[in-house]
Backbone as a chain_set.jsonl record, in Angstrom:
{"seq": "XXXXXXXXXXXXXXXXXXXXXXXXXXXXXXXXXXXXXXXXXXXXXXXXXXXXXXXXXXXXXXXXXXXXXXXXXXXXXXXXXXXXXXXXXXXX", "coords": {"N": [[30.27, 6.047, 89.683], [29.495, 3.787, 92.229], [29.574, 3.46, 95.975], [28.751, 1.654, 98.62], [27.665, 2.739, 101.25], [26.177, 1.502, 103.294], [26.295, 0.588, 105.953], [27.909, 2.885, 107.668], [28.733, 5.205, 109.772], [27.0, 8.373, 110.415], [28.323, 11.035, 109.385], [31.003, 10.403, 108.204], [30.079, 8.855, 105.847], [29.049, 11.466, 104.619], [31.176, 12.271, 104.384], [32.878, 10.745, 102.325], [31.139, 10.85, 100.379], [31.084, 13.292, 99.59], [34.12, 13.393, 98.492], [33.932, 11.173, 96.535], [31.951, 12.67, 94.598], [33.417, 14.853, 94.257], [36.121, 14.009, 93.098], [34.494, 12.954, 90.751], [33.695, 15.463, 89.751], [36.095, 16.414, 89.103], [37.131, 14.889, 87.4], [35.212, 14.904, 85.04], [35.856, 17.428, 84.793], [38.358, 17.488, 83.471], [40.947, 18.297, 80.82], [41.619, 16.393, 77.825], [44.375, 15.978, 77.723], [44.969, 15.794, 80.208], [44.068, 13.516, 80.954], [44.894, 11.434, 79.45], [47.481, 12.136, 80.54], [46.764, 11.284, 83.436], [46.305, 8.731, 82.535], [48.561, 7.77, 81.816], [50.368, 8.211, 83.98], [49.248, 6.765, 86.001], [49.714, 3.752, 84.422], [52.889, 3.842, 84.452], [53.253, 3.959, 87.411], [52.567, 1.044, 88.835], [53.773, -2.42, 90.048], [54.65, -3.845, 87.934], [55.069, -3.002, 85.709], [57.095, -1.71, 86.97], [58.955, -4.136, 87.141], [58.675, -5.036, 84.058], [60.501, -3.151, 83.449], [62.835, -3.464, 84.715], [63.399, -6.495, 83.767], [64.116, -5.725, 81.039], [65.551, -3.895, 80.737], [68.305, -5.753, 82.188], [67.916, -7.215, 80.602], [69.128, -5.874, 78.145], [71.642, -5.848, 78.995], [72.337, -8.644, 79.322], [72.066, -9.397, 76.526], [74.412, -7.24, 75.01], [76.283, -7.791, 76.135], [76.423, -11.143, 76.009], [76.916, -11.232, 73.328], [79.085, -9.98, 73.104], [80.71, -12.387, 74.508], [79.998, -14.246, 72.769], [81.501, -13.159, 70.426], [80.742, -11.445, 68.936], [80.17, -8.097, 67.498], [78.658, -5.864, 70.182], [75.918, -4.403, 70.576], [75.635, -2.234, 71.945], [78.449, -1.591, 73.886], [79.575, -2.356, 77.151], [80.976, 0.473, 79.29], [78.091, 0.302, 78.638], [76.976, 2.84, 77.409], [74.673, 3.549, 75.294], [72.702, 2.586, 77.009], [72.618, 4.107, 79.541], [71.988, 6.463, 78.189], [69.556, 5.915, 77.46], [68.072, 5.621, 79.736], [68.27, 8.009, 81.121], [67.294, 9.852, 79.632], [64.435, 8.513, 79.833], [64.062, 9.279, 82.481], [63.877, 12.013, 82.375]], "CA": [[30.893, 5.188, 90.675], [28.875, 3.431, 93.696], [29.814, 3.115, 96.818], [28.095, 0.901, 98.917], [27.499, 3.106, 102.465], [24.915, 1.552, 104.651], [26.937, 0.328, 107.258], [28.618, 3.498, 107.706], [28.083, 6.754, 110.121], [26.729, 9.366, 108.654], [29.75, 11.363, 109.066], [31.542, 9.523, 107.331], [29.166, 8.496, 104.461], [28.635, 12.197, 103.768], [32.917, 12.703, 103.522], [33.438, 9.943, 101.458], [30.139, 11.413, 99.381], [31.847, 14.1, 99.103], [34.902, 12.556, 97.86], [33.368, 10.816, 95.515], [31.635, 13.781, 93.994], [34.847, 15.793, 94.371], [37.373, 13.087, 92.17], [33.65, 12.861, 89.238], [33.933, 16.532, 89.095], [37.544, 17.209, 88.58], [37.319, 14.147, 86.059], [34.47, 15.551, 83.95], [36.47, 19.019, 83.866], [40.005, 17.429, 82.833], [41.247, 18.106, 79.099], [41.651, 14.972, 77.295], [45.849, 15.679, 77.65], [45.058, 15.634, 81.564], [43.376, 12.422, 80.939], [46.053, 10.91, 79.101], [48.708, 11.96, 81.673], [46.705, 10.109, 83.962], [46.442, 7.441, 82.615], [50.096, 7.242, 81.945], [51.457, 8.004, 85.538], [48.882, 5.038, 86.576], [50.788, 2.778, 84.06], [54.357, 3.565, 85.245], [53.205, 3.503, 89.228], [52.316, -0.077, 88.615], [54.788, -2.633, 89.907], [54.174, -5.13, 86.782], [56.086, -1.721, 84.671], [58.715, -1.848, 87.304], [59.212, -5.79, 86.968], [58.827, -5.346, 82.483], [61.876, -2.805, 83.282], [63.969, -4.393, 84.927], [63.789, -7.359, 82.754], [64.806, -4.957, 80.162], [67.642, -3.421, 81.159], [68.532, -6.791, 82.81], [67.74, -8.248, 78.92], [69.776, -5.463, 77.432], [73.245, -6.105, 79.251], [72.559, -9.859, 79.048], [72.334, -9.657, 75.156], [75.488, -7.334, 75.078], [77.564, -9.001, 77.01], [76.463, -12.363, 75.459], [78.024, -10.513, 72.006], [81.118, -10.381, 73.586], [81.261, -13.773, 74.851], [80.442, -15.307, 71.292], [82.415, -12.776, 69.451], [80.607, -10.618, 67.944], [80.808, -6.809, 68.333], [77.679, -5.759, 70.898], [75.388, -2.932, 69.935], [76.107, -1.336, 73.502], [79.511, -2.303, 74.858], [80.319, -1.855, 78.245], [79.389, 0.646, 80.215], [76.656, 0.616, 78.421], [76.721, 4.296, 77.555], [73.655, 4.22, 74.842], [71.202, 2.588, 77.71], [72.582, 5.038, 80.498], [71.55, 7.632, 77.807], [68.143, 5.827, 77.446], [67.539, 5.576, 81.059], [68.418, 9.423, 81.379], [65.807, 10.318, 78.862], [63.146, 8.241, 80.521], [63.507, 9.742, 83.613], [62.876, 12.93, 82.326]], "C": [[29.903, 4.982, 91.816], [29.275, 3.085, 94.254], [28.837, 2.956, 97.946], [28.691, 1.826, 100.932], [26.971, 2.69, 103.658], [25.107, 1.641, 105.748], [28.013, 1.626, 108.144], [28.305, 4.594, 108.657], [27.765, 7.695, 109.344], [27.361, 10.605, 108.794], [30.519, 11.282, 108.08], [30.942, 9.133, 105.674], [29.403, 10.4, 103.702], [30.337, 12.801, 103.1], [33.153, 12.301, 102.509], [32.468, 9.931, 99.965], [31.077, 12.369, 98.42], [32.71, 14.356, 98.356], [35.043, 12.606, 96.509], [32.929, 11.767, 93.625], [32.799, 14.61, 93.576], [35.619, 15.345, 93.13], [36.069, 13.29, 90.88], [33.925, 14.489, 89.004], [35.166, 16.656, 88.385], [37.907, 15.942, 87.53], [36.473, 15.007, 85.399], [35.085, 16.806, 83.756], [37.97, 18.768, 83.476], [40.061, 17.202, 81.488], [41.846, 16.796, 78.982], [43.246, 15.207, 77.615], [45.826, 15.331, 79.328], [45.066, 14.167, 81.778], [44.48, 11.52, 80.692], [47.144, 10.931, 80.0], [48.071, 11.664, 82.779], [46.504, 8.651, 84.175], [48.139, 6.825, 82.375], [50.973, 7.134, 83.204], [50.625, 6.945, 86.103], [49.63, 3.879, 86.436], [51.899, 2.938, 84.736], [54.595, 3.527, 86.867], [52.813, 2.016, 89.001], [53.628, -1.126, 88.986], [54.608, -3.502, 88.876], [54.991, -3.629, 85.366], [57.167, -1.774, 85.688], [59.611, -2.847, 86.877], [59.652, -5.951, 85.359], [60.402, -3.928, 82.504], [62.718, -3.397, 83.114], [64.444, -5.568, 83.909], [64.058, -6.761, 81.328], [65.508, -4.65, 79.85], [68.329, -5.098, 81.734], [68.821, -7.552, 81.033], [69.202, -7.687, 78.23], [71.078, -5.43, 77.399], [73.713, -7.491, 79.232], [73.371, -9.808, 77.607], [73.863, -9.134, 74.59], [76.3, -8.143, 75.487], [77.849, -10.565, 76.311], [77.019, -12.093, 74.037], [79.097, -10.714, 72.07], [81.467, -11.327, 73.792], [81.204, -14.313, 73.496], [80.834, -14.624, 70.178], [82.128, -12.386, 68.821], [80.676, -9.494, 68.522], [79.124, -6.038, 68.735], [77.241, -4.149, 70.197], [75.153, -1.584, 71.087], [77.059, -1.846, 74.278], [78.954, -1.831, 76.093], [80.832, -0.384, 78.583], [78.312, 0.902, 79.78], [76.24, 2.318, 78.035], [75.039, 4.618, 76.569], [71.831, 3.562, 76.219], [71.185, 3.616, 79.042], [71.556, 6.261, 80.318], [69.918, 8.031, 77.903], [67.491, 5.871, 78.816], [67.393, 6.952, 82.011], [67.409, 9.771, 81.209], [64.827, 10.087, 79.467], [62.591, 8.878, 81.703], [63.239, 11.301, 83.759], [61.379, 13.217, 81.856]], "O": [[29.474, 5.994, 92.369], [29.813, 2.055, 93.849], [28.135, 3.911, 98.28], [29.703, 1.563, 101.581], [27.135, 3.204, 104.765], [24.539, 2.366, 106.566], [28.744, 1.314, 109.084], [27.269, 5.117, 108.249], [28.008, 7.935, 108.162], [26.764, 11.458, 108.138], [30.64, 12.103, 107.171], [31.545, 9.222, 104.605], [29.815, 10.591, 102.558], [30.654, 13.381, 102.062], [33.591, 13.027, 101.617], [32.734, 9.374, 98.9], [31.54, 12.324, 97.28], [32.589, 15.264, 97.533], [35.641, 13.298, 95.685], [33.254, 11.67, 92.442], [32.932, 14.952, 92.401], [35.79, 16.132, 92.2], [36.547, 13.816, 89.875], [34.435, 14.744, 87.914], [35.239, 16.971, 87.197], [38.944, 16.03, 86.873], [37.026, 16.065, 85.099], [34.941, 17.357, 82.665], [38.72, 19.705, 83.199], [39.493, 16.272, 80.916], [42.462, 16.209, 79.872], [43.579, 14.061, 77.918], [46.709, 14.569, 79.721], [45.83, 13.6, 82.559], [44.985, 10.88, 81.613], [47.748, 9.892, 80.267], [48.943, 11.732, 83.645], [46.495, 7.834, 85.096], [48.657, 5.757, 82.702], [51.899, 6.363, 83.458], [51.251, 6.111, 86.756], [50.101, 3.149, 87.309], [52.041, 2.197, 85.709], [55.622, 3.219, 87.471], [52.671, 2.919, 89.826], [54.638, -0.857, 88.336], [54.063, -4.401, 89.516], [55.26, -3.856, 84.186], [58.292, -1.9, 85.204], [60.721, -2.655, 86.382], [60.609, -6.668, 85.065], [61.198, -3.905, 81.566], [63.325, -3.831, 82.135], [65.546, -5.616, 83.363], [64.219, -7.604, 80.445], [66.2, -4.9, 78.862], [69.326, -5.198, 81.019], [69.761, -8.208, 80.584], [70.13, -8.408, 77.862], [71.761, -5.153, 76.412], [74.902, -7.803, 79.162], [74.566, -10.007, 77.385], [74.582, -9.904, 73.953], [76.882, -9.118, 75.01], [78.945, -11.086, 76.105], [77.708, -13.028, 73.63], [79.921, -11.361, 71.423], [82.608, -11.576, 73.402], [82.216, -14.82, 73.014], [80.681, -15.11, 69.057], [82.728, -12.491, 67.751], [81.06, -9.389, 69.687], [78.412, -5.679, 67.798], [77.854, -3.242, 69.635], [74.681, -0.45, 71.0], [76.76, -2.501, 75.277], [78.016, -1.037, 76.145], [81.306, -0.04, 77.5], [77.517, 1.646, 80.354], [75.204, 2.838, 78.451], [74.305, 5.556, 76.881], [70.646, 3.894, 76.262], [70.128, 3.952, 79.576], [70.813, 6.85, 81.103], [69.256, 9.045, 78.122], [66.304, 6.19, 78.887], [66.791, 7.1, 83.074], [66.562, 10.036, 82.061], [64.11, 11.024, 79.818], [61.417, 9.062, 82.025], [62.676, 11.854, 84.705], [60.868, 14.318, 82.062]]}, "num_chains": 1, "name": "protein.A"}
């Protein structure tokens, strides 16, 4: 990683050195499962994964519901108990 100092005190330059150095170490010593669980809590902090939720759950009570209106029998009535279940799960 480079970061572009010049303009900087040199205070400052040598913290953000530091830093720097600090975050490449404790990458080069994280086990590949570390790795992986950060790249996964990156994905779900993202709002563009909040937004593909929502329109999810938002999708999934449409499509019920729209069952019921044209009469057929929905694959999650009302309240919805198997996406509560799924939304349980996720958040552990």
């Amino acid at each position: 990683m480079t970061v572009d100092l010049s303009n900087e005190p040199g205070h400052i330059e040598e913290t953000i050195r530091a830093i720097v150095d600090l975050q490449a170490e404790h990458y080069d010593s994280a086990t590949s499962s570390q790795r992986v669980t950060d790249q996964f809590t990156a994905l779900i902090g993202r709002p563009a994964f909040i937004i593909a939720l929502t329109i999810l759950v938002v999708g999934w009570i449409v499509f019920n519901l729209g069952a019921i209106w044209c009469g057929y029998r929905p694959v999650d009535p009302p309240p919805f108990a198997g996406l509560q279940s799924a939304c349980s799960l996720a958040s552990l």
